[in-house]
C-alpha positions as CSV (number, residue, x, y, z in Angstrom):
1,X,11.3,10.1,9.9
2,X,7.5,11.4,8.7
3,X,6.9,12.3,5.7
4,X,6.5,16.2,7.1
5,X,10.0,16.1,8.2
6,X,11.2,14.7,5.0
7,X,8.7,17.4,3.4
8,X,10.4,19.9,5.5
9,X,13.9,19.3,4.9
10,X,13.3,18.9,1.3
11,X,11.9,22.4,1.2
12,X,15.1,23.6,3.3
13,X,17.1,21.6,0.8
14,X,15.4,23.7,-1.6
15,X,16.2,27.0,-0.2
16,X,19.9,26.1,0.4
17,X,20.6,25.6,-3.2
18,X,18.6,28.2,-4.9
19,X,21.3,30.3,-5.7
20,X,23.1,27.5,-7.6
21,X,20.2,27.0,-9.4
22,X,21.5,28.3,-12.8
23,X,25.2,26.4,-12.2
24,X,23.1,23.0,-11.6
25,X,21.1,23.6,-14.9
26,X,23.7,24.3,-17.1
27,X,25.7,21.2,-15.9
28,X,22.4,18.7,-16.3
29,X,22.2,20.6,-19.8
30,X,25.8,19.2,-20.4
31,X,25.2,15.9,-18.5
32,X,22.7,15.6,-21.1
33,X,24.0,16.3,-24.4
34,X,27.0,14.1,-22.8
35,X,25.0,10.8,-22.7
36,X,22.4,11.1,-25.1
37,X,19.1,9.4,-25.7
38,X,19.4,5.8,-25.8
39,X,16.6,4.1,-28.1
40,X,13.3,2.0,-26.6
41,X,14.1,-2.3,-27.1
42,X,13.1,-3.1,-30.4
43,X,10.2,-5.9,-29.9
44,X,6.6,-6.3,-29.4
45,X,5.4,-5.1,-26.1
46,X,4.3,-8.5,-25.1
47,X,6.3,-11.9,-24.6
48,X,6.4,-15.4,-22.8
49,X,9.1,-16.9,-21.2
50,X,9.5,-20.1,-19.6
51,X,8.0,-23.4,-19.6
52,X,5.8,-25.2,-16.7
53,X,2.2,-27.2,-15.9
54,X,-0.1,-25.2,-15.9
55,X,-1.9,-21.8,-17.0
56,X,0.8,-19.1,-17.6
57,X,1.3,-16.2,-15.3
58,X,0.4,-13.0,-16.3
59,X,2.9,-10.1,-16.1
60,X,2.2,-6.5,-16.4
61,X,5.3,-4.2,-16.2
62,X,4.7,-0.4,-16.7
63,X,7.0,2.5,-15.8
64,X,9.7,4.5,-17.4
65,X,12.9,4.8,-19.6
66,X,14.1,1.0,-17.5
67,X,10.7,-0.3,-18.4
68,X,10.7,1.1,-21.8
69,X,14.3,-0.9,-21.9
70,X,16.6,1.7,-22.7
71,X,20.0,0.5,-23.1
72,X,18.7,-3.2,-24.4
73,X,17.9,-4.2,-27.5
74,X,15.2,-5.8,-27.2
75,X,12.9,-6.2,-24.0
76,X,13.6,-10.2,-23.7
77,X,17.0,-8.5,-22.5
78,X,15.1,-5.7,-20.5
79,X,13.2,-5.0,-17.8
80,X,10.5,-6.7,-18.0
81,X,12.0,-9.8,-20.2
82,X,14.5,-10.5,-17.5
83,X,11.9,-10.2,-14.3
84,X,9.6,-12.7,-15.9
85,X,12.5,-15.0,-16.5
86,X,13.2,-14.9,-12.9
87,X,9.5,-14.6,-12.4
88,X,8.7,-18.4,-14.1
89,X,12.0,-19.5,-12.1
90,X,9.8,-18.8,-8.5
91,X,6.7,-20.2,-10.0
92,X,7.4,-23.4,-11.8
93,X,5.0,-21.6,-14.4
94,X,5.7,-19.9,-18.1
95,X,5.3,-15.8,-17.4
96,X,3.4,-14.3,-20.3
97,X,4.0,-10.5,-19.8
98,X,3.2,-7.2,-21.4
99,X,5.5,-3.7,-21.1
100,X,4.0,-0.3,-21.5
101,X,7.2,2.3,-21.0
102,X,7.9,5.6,-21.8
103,X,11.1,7.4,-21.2
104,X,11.1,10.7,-19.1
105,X,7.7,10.1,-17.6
106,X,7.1,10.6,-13.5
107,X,4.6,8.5,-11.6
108,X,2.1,11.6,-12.6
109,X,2.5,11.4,-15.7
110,X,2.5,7.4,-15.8
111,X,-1.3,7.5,-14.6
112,X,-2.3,10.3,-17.0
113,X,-0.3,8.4,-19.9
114,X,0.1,4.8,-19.4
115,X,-2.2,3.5,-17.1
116,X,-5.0,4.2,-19.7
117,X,-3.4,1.5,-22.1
118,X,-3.1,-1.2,-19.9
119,X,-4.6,-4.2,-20.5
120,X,-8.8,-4.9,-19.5
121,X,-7.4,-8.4,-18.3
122,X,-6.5,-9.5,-15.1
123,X,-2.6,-9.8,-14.3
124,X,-1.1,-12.3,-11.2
125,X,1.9,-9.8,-11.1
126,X,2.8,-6.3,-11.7
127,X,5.9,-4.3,-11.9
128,X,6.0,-0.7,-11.4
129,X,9.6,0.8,-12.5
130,X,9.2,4.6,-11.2
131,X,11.2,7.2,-9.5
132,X,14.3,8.3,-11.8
133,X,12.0,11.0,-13.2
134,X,10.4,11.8,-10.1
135,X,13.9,12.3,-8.8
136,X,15.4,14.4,-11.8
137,X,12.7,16.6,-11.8
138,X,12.6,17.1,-8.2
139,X,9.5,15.9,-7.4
140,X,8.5,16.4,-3.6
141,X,7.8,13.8,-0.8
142,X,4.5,14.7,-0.6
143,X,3.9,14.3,-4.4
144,X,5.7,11.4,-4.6
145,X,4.0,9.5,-2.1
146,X,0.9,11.4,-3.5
147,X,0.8,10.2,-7.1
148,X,2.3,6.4,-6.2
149,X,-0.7,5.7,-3.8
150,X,-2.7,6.6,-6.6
151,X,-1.1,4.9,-8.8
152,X,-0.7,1.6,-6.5
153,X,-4.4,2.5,-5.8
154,X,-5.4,2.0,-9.5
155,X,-3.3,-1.0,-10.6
156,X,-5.1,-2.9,-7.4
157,X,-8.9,-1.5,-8.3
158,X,-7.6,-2.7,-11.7
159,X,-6.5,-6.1,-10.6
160,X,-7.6,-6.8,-7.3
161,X,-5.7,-9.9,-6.8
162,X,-2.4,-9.2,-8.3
163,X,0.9,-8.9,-6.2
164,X,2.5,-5.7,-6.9
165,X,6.3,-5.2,-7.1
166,X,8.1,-2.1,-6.8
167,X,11.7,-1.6,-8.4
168,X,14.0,0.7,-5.7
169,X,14.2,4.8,-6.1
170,X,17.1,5.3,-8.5
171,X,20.7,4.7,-7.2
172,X,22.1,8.0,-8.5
173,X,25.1,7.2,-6.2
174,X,26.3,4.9,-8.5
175,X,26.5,6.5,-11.7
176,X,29.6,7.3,-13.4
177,X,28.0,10.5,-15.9
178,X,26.2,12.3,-13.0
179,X,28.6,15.1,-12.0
180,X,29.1,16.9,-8.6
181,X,27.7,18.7,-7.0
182,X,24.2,17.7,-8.7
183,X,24.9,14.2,-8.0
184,X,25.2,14.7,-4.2
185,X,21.5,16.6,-4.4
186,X,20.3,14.2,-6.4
187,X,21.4,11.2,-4.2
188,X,19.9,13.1,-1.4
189,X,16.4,13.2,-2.7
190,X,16.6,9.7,-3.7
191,X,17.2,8.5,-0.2
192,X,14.4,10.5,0.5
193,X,11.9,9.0,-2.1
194,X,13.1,5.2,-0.8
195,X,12.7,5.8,3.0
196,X,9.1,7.3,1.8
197,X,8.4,4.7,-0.5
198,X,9.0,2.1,2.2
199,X,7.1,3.7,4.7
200,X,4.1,4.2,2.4
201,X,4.0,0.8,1.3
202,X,4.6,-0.8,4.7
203,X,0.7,-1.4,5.4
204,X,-0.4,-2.5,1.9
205,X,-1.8,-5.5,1.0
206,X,0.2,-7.3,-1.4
207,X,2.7,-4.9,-2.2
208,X,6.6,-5.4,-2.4
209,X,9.3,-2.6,-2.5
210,X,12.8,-3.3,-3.5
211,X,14.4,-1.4,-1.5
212,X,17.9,0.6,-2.5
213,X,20.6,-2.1,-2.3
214,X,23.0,-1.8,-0.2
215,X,25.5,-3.5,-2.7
216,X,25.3,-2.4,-6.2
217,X,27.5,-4.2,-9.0
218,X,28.4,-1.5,-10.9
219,X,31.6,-3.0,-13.2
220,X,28.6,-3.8,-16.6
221,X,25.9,-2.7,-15.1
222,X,25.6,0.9,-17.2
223,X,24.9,0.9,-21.2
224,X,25.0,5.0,-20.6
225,X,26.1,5.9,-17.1
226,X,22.3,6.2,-16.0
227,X,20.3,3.3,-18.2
228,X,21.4,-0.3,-17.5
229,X,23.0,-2.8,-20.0
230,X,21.7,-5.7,-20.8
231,X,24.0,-7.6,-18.0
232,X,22.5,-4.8,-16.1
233,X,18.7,-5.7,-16.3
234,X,20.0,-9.3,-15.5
235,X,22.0,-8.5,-12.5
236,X,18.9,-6.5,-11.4
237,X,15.7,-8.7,-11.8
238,X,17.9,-11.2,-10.1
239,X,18.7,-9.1,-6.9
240,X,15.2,-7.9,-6.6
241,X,14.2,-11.2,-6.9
242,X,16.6,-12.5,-4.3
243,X,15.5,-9.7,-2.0
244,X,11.8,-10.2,-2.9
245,X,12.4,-13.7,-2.0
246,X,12.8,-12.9,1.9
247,X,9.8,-11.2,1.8
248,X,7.4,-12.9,-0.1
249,X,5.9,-16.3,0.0
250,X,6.3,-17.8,-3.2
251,X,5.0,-21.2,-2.6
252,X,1.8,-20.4,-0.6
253,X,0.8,-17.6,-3.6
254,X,1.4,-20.1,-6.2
255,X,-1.3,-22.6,-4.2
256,X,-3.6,-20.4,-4.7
């Protein structure tokens, strides 16, 4: 499908609900107050992990509430802790990395916000963990796929020679807090984002999308019903990584 179609029926999408507008608000509002706010991992934003010959890799992770590690207590146990751990298992190499997260932000937001802080250093790897926002607040195909080639667009002027990871469009399927019928729309939009999301990145250099598992472990993966656990960050750096290793050439990259 092109992105005009999936424009289009988002738009349609749009229409069709309107007039449950106020019903869908009022139970997000409760969704809400039902869950909570989870707290950022406690830590410093930068860690190592790993041992190996060589210079470390570098690892910049940057994103929102997954990358800011809600639902872990420290980032070791997060996001970007548990991706470099599998990171230095590919490599043979220690993985130095650095986080910048912030909870509720949309990939708009993450280049107004974040991108500003990163790092002047150059980074092998990068990690962008984006689209639960973009979903929630119902971002549009077009501005999704608007503000990530910007995004993706800036990390590479920013590191020319980095690979660039994408984490999937949120599995709103899955959770156990989200009720229905704003789950169903939700999950919609979602599919939307990944089908987008893979076509956009099809043609670019060096970048890897983890696309929506078809299998998701969902028995410990939750800490809220939306944020992972700590088993949850670990189940999922590991299947990105299995998935990222069908797609990616680990040992001709780390010749290099």
């Amino acid at each position: 499908m092109s992105l005009a179609k999936w424009q289009a029926k988002y738009l349609i999408g749009g229409v069709a609900v309107l007039p449950l507008a106020p019903f869908l608000f009022a139970q997000g509002q409760i969704a809400r107050w039902k869950v909570g706010v989870l707290p950022n991992a406690e830590g410093g934003a930068t860690g190592s992990v790993g041992v190996g010959n060589g210079e470390p890799a570098k690892l910049f992770v940057i994103g929102e509430s997954t990358v800011a590690g809600l639902g872990a207590r420290t980032h070791r146990q997060a996001l970007a802790g548990q991706f470099a751990k599998q990171l230095s298992e590919r490599t043979g190499r220690s993985v130095v990395w650095h986080v910048i997260g912030k909870n509720g932000v949309t990939a708009r937001r993450t280049i107004e916000e974040l991108l500003p802080q990163m790092p002047e250093q150059k980074f092998d790897y990068i990690l962008v963990g984006l689209g639960g926002n973009d979903v929630m607040r119902l971002s549009s195909p077009k501005k999704w796929r608007r503000d990530m080639t910007e995004l993706l667009a800036r990390l590479r002027g920013k590191n020319p020679g980095a690979v660039i990871f994408l984490s999937n469009c949120p599995m709103i399927v899955s959770s156990p807090v989200i009720p229905q019928p704003t789950k169903a729309i939700l999950w919609s939009l979602s599919r939307m984002h990944d089908a987008n999301t893979q076509e956009f990145t099809r043609e670019m250099p060096g970048v890897f999308y983890y696309r929506q598992p078809v299998h998701v472990k969902i028995e410990g993966f939750f800490a809220d019903g939306i944020h992972p656990s700590e088993q949850g960050y670990a189940d999922w750096s590991a299947a990105m990584m299995q998935f990222f290793d069908e797609h990616f050439e680990w040992q001709n990259h780390n010749k290099k």
